[in-house]
Each structure stands twice: as structure tokens, then as C-alpha cells.
N, C-alpha and C positions, 0 to 999 in steps of 0.2 A: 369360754373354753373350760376345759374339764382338765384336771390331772389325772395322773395314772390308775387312780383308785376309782374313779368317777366323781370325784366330790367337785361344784362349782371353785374353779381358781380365781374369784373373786371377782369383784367390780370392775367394769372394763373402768378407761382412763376416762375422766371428763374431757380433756383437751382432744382427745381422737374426735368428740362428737362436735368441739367446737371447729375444728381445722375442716371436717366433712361438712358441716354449713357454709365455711366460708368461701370454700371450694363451689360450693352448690349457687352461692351467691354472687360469686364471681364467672361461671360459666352462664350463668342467666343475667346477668348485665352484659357480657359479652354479647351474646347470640341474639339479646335486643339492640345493641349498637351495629352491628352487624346487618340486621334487617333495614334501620333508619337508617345508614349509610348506604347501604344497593340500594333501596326507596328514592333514596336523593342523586343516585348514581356516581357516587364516591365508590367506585367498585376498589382503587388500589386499599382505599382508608379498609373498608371495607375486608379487604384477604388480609389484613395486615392483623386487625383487631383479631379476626375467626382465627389465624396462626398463633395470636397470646393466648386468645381465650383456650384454644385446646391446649398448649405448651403448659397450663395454669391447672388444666385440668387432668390431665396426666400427670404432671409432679405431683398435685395433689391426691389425687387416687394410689400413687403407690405410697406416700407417704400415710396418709390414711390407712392402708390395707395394711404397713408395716407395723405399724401404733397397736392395733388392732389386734393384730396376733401375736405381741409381746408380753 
């Protein structure tokens, strides 16, 4: 981000880029548990994982996006 003069307002935060990994790495463990569960026809196992997986990835994208722009 830029302050009001145009000059770079610094270094974004490390920990924004670690939280957006873990986010990233935690929706792709879901979305493959997810697959192996409808495969094996665990459909309930199945909505239950894909309802954390997104719940995990929405708290984490705002909190991400909030970090971000601080």
C-alpha cells in the first residue's frame, strides 16, 4: 500500500503470508477429504468436512484480507 504522498508504507506483515498458506493448506486437505469420502460414499462425512473446509476458508480470507490492508 502507498500513503498519501505515494511513497511504499512498508513491508507487508510476514504473518498475513503465513495465515494465507495455512488457509490455502487447509482448504486443499479439505476438498481432498471431501473427494475420498463421496468416493467411499460417506456422503454425511462427506457435507460435514466441505461445511468446515469453507467455514475455515472464509474466516480465513477475511482475516487474511484484514491483515493485509492494515
Amino acid at each position: 500500500m502507498t500513503s498519501i504522498d505515494g511513497t511504499p508504507a512498508g513491508t507487508p506483515d510476514p504473518s498475513s503470508n503465513r495465515l494465507a498458506w495455512a488457509t490455502l493448506a487447509t482448504v486443499l486437505v479439505s476438498i481432498v477429504a471431501v473427494v475420498i469420502l463421496s468416493l467411499t460414499h460417506n456422503t454425511e462425512a462427506a457435507a460435514t468436512v466441505g461445511s468446515i473446509g469453507t467455514a475455515i476458508a472464509v474466516g480465513g480470507g477475511v482475516q487474511f484480507t484484514t491483515r493485509r490492508r492494515q
